[in-house]
Every structure is written in C-alpha cells, then in structure tokens.
N, C-alpha and C positions, 0 to 999 in steps of 0.2 A: 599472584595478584595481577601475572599481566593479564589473565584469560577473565579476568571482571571487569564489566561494564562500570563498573560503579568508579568513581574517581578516590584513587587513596592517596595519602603521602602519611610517611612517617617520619615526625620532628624529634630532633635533638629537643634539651632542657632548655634551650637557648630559641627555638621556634625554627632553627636552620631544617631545611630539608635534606634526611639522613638517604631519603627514599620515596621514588613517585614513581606509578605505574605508566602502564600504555595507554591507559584511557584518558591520563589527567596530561599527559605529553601530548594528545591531539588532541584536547581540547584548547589545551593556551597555548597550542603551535611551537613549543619549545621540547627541546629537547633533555634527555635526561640530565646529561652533562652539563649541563645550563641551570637544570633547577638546583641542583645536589649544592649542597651547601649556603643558599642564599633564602634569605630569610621570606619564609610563608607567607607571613599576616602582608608585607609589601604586592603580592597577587590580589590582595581583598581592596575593591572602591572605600569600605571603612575600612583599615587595621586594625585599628580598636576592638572591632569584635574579635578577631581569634586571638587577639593578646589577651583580650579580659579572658576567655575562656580556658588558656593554657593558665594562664594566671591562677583561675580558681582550681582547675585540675592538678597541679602541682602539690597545691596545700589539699587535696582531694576534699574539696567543698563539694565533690559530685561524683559518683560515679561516671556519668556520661550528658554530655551538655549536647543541644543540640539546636539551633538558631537558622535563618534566612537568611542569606547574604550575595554580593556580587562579586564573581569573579573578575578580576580584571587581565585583558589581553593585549599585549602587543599590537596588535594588526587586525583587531577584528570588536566589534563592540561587546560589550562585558556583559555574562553570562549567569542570571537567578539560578543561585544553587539552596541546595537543603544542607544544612556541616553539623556533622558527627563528630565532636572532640571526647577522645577517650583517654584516659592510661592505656600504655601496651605492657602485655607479659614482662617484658625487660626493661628494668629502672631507667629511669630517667627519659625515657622516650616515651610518644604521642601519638598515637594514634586520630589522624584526619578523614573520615569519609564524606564525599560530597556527591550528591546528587541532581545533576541541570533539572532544573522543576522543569523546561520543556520538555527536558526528554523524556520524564516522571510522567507528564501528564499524557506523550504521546505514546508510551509503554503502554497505559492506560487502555489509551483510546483502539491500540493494536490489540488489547486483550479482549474488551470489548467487540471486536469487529472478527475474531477470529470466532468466538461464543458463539456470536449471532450467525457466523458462518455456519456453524455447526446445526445450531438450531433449524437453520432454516434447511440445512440439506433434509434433517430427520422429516420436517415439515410437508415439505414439497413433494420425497420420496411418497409419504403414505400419502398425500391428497390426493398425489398425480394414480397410484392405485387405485385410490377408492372411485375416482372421477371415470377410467375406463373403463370398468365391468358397465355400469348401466348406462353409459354416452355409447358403446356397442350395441347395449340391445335397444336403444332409440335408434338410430341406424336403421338395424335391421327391420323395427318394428313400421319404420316410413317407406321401408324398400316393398314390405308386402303389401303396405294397404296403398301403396303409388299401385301395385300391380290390381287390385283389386279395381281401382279406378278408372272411369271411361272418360271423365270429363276434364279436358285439357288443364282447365283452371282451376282445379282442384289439385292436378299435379304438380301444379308451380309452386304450390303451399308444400308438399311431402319433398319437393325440390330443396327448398328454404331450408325443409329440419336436415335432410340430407347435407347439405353444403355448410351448415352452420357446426351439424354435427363433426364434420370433417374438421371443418376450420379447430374447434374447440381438438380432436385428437391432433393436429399437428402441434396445439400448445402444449399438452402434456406429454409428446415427445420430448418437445424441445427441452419442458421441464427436468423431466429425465435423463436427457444426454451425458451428464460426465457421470453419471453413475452407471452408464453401460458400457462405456469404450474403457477397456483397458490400459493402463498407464506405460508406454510401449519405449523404454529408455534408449535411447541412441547418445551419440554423439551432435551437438547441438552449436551452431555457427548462428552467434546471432545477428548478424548482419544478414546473412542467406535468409534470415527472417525475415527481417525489417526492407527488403527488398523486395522479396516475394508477396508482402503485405501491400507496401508503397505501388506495386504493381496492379496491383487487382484493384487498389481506391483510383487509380486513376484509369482506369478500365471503365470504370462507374460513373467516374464526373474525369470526362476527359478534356472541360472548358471550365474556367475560373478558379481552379485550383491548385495550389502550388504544392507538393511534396517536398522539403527539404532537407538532405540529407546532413548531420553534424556525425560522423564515428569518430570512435576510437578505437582504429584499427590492429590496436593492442591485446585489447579483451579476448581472452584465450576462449579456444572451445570447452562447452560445459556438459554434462549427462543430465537429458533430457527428453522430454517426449518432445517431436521438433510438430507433430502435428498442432497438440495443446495449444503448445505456444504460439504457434502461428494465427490459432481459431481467438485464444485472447489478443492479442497483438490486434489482430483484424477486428474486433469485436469493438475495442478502445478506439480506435482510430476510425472506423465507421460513424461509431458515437460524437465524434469530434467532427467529423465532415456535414452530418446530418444537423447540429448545430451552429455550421457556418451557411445556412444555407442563400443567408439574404446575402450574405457576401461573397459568395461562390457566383450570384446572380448580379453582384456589380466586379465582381471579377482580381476581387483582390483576397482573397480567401489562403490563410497560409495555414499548414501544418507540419511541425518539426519532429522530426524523429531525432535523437539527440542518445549516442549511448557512452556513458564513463565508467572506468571504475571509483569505485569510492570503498574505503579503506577503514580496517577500526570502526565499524557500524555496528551499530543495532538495531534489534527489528523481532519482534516477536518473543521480546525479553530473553535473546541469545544473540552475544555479541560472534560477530565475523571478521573475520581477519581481510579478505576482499569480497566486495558483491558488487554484480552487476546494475546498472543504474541505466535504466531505459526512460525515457522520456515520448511524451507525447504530447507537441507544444499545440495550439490553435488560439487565433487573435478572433475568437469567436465575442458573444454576448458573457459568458460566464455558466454556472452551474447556477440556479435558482436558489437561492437560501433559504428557500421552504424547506427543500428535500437536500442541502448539501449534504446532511449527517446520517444520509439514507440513501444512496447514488446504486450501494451495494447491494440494497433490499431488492428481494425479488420483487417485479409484479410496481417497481417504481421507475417512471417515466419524466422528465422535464419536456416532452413532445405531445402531442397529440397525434395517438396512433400505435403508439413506441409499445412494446408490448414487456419493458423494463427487463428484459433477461440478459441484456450483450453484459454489460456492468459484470452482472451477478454471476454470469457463466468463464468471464474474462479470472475473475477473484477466484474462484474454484479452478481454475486451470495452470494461475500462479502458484495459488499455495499448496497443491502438488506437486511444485517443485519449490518447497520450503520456503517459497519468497511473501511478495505481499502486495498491493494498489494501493498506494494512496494518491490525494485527488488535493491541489491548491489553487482554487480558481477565483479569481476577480475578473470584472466584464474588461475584456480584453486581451485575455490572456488565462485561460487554463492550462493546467499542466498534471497530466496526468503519471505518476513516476511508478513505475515497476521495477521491485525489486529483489535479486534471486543471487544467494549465495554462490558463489564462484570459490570452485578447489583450489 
C-alpha cells in the first residue's frame, strides 16, 4: 500500500488507525507513529461524516459508502478529499480510501495533456510530410521560370515564392525535430544545465535582465539526454524572457531558475519516490487566459510573430524523460515547473 498514490488507512471497530500509508503520512505531514492508534474521524473539518459512515458499515447498511469531505492538517490548510469507507477481508476492521479532488482533477488534466501530446506528434508528423513533397516542387518550379526570366521585376516576384518557400521548410523542420534526433542517454547534472541555459539568455538580452540562481545543490545526477534537456530548458526560459519584454526595456526584468527535490509525487498517474523540481520563475505580464489551457498546443502563440513551437517542443523533450511542464501563471508572476523522475 505504500507504492499507492491514493491515500489509505485501515481502522479498528473503534475508528483508531490500525494502519496508514506513505501517501496519507505526506499529505497531513505526520508520521506513522503518530497516526497509529489515534482516532481517524478527529483528521475530518466534520467527524460526523466518517463516524456516520463506520457507523452504517459496521451494521453493514452498505457495502461501500462513499462521500466529500475535508481533510484536516497540522500545518498547512485542509485538503478536498473523495472517502471510500469499506469493510476489510478481516473482521472488525475498515477500510478508508481517500482521494485529494486536487490531485484527482490534476491527474486528469496530466492525462489529458499527455493524449493531446500524443495526438499531436501523429498530427504534425504526417502534415509536416505531406507539406514537403509539393513546397519542394514549388521551389524548384520558381527556380526555372526566375531562369527563364529577363525582367528584373519579375524576379523579385519568383524571389518572394523562393524565400517564402524556404521560410515555410524551415517550419516543417522545426516541426519535425524530436522525431529525428535520437534519444542519446548520458549521465545528466542539472545545474550544468540551468547554467549553460542562464548563459546563452544572457548572451541575448545582456541589459535589463536578471538571471537568478535558487539550487539545490543536493539533487543527484540523473540519465538523461543532456542535449534535450537543455533545448527544453532553453526553449522555457527564452519563452519567459520574450514576455518580459517591456520590462527588460525599464530594466527590472527578473527570471528564477529554482531546482528542489520533491518527494512522494505524482505525475502522470505513477507515484515517485523523488523527482526533480525545476522551476522557471518571471515577474512578467502572466499567460493570456485565452490560450492558458493550450500553452502546449502546437502552432499557439500569446506574441505576435511567435511561431508557438518552443512550449510544444520543450513538453516533448520532457516527457522523454518520463517527466512533465506544467505552467501557474497570474500577471506577475509565472512559473513554469518541470518535472523529472530522479533514481
């Protein structure tokens, strides 16, 4: 039961906790030794609910009840669960499953975003094909009739379809990219990342922009493609600089790079024992709430110009290494967190 995200305890006839897992110990910050013997329903903002429901399980008014309720915590504000009140195989005891409706809903939303990952790579693969064969033979077809041509001004027009045409195949390169480079495993320091990244944006905007480092110079090396990671890494953080831009231009532009580990997570409905926790702070305007639920989509832009791939090629380079983007932004403060299982 410890290797389950879901939160369990199993009660004595009495409601005493016989038994509670690793997931329900980091969520209310207590320890096992602590919960073990002290009465359940005293965790609930009501106790009335899992008394009534041990209550009716007892005289088995139910096979399995199942209600809304708030966790209540020590140290930290109380927690929307979903409670599973069962009988267990052996007399007298209870069965408790509870599930954080946040975590439920952002399970959800991981499931969703890994789907549409999916989709879109099939997507993009066969558009970005079908788009080269004949944007080639337009190319070619401007290259013979520019030769045919005597008249200056007429060239500039076969110039047009030539350079337009070019521009249009650098996009379906681009589009292309992680499905040509091979996944090349090394040994992976992610600071050596976050440095070599932090290096190159201020190479770009080497006035009004602050780089700030926060590590945790803890975080063990991981196996990794260290190029990937750098091209996502770089791609976020570019994304964050080119929405500071008006404040890059009064000169107080800040961007944090911030790495922890974080413990007993989940992410992609598989709990991890430690994962990497990358952060990418900026006191920008915010993400646009048109397209917040769409940052990842390809071919989506909050700029004008943006040609929406850094996102979508950043996501695809993560979750090659089992991790995941997600994105909490309010105008002042975006935070982009990248997250990658650690051995």
């Amino acid at each position: 039961m410890d290797l389950l995200s879901t939160l369990i305890a199993v009660l004595r006839a009495d409601g005493a906790v016989q038994f509670a897992n690793a997931a329900l110990e980091n969520t209310l910050g207590l320890s096992r030794r602590t919960l073990e013997g002290a009465d359940f329903s005293a965790f609930f903002t009501d106790p009335a609910l899992l008394q009534t429901a041990l209550t009716g399980a007892k005289v088995q008014d139910f096979a399995a009840l199942r209600f809304e309720a708030s966790l209540r915590r020590p140290t930290q504000d109380p927690v929307p669960v979903h409670v599973n009140v069962a009988a267990s195989e052996r007399m007298g005891e209870m069965l408790v499953e509870l599930w954080p409706l946040e975590q439920h809903a952002r399970q959800d939303r991981e499931e969703r975003l890994r789907e549409q990952a999916l989709a879109n790579k099939e997507l993009i693969r066969n558009l970005a094909h079908e788009i080269k064969n004949p944007l080639g033979g337009i190319r070619g077809a401007a290259q013979l009739l520019e030769m045919e041509l005597e008249s200056r001004d007429l060239k500039e027009y076969t110039q047009v379809i030539i350079h337009e045409a070019d521009r249009l195949q650098s996009l379906v390169d681009r589009l292309l990219a992680p499905h040509r480079h091979p996944h090349l495993v090394g040994d992976v320091n992610i600071h050596e990342v976050c440095e070599r990244v932090r290096s190159l944006v201020l190479v770009e905007y080497p006035q009004g922009l602050k780089v700030v480092r926060d590590y945790d110079i803890s975080i063990p090396e991981f196996r990794g493609d260290r190029a990937q990671l750098i091209q996502a890494l770089l791609n976020v953080v570019q994304n964050a600089a080119q929405a500071l831009t008006e404040r890059i231009a009064q000169g107080d532009a800040v961007i944090t790079l911030r790495t922890r580990v974080a413990r007993q997570v989940t992410f992609g409905r598989q709990r991890y024992r430690l994962a990497l926790e990358l952060h990418v702070i900026d006191n920008g305007p915010g993400v646009p709430d048109a397209i917040k639920e769409r940052i990842f989509y390809p071919l989506v832009s909050g700029r004008d110009g943006g040609s929406g791939l850094g996102l979508t090629l950043a996501q695809t380079f993560v979750q090659r290494h089992h991790g995941l983007i997600e994105c909490d932004s309010v105008p002042g403060r975006t935070d982009f967190r990248i997250l990658i299982p650690l051995p």
